[in-house]
C-alpha positions as CSV (number, residue, x, y, z in Angstrom):
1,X,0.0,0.0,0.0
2,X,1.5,3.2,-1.6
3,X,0.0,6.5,0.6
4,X,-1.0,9.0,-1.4
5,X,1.1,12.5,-1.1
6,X,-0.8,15.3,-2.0
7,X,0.7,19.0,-3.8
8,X,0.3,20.4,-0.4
9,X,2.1,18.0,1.9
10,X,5.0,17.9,-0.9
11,X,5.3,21.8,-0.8
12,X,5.4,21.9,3.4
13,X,8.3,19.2,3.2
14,X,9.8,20.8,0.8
15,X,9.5,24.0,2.8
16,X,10.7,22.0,6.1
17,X,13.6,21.0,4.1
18,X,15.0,24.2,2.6
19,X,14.3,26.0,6.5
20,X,16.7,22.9,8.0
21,X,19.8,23.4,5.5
22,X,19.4,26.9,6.3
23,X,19.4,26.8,9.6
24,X,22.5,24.1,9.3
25,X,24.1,26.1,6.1
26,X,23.3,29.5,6.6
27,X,25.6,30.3,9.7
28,X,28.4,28.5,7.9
29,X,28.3,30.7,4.6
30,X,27.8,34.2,6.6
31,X,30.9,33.6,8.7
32,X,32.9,32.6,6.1
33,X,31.8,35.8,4.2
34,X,32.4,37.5,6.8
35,X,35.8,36.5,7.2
36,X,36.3,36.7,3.4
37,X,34.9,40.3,3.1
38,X,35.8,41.8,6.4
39,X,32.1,43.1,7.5
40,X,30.7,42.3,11.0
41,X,34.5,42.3,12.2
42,X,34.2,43.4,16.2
43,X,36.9,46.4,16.6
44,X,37.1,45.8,20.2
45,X,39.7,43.3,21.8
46,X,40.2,41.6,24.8
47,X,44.0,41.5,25.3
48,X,46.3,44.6,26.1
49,X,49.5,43.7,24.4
50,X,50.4,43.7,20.5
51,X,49.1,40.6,18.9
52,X,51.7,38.4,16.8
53,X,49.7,36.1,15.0
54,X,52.2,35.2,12.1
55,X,53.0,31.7,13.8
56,X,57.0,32.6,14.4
57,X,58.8,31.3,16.9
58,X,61.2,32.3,19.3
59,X,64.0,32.2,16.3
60,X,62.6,34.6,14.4
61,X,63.7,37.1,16.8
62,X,67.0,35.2,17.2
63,X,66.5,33.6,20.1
64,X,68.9,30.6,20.9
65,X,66.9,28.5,23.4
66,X,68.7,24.9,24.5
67,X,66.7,21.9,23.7
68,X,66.5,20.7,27.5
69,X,64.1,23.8,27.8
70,X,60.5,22.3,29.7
71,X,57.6,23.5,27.4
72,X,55.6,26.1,29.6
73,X,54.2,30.1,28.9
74,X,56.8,32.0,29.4
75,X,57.4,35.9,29.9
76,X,60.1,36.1,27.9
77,X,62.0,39.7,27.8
78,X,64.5,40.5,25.1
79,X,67.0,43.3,25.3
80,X,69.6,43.4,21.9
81,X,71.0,45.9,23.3
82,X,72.1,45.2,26.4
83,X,70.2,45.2,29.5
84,X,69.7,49.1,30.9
85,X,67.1,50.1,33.0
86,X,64.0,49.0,30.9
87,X,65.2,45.8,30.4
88,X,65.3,45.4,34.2
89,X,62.5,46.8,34.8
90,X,60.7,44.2,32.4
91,X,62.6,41.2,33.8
92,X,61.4,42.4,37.7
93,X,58.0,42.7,36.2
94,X,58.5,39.4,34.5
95,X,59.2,37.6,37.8
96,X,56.0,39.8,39.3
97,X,53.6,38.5,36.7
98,X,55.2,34.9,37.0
99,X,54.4,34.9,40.9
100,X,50.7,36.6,40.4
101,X,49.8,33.4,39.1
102,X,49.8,31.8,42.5
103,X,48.3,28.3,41.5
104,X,49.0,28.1,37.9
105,X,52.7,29.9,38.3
106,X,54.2,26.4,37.4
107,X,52.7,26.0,34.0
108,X,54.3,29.9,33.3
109,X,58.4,30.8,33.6
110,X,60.4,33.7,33.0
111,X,63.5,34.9,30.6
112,X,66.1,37.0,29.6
113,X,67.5,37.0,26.2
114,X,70.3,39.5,26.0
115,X,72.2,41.0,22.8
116,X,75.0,41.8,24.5
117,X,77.1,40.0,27.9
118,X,75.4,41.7,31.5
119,X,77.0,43.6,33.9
120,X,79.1,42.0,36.2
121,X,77.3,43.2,39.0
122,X,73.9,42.5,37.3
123,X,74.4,39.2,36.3
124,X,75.6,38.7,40.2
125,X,71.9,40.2,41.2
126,X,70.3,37.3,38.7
127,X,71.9,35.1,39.9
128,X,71.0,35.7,43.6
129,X,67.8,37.2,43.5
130,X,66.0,35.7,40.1
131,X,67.3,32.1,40.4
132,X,64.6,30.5,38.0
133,X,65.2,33.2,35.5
134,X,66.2,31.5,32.0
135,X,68.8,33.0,30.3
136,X,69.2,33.1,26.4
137,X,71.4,34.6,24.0
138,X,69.8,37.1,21.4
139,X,71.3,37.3,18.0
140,X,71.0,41.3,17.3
141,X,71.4,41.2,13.7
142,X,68.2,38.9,13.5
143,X,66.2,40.9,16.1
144,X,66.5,44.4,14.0
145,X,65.4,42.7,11.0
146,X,62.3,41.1,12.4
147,X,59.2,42.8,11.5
148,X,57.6,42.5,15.4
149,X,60.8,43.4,17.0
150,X,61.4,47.5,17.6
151,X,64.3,48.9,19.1
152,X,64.9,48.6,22.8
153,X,63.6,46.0,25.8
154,X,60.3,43.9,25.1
155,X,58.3,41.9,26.9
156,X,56.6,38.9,25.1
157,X,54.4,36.0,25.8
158,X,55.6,33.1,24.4
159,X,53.4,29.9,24.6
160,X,54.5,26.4,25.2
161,X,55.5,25.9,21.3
162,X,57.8,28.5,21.2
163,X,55.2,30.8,19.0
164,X,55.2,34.4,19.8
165,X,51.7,35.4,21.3
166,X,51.6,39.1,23.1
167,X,54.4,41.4,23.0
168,X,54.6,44.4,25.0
169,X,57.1,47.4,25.2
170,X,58.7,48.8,29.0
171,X,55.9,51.0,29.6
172,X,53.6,48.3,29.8
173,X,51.3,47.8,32.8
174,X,51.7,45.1,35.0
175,X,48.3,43.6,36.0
176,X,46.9,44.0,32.0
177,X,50.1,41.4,31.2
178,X,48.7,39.4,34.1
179,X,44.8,39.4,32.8
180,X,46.2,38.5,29.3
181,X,48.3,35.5,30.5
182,X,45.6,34.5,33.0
183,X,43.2,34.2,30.2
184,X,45.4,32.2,27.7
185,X,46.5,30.0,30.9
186,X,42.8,29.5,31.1
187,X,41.7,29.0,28.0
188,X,44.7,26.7,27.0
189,X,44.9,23.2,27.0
190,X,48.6,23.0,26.4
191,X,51.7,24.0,29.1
């Protein structure tokens, strides 16, 4: 026994059908145009820092890290020039932000990655007071050809791969670096 489908009933599943892969399709194709033609694009941000979203790693900015290194965030502050007062600033502020994290300060470390050899009496100071501090060398030639990089001491947020995430100059403030590691600690699954 064949039921009988009538014009009307066709029309209303056809109807039903069409609102379905809309509902399914729809979303798909106006976020990809969206993306496509840059419309609908929220202006507004929720991290402080500069955003370095070209996938490089630390050895863009010629950074020499040894392969023992334990994959974690790190604050990572680069100084080609030397490490004056900014730079020392930022690695204090480093440690700070590194500490703030109370419970989830172990999946975050801190580092230095000079151009240049530190002051005697500097490098005694690391040593005592900073002794988790990780300490790279920085090839300068690199850095001042790398498109992220300006002149003088940087802060940056480097994530568990080694990509570049956040960078941030010495006249950042302190507690914005700590929301925006706090949320990518959070929202990470990795380190």
């Amino acid at each position: 026994m064949n039921p009988t489908i009538y014009p009307a009933q066709r029309r209303r599943g056809r109807l039903q059908l069409l609102l379905i892969l809309a509902v399914v399709v729809g979303p798909m194709l106006l976020a990809s145009a969206m993306y496509r033609f840059n419309f609908w694009v929220p202006e507004t941000r929720t991290y402080d820092g500069a955003l370095v979203a070209t996938g490089q790693g630390r050895d863009a900015l010629g950074v020499t890290v040894p392969a023992v290194a334990e994959p974690r965030w790190e604050l990572l502050v680069t100084a080609p020039e030397g490490c004056a007062e900014d730079c020392q600033q930022l690695v204090y502020l480093a440690r700070q932000i590194n500490i703030g994290l109370a419970r989830e300060a172990g999946r975050a470390s801190h580092a230095l990655a000079s151009g240049q050899a530190l002051t005697a009496d500097y490098d005694q100071r690391l040593q005592r007071e900073y002794p988790q501090l990780q300490r790279y060398s920085l090839d300068p030639a690199v850095y001042a050809h790398h498109p992220e990089a300006p002149g003088g001491a940087q802060l940056w947020i480097v994530d568990p791969h080694g990509n570049l995430v956040l960078r941030y100059d010495a006249k950042a403030n302190g507690k914005a670096i700590l929301d925006d590691l706090r949320h990518l600690l959070k929202i990470s699954q990795i380190g």
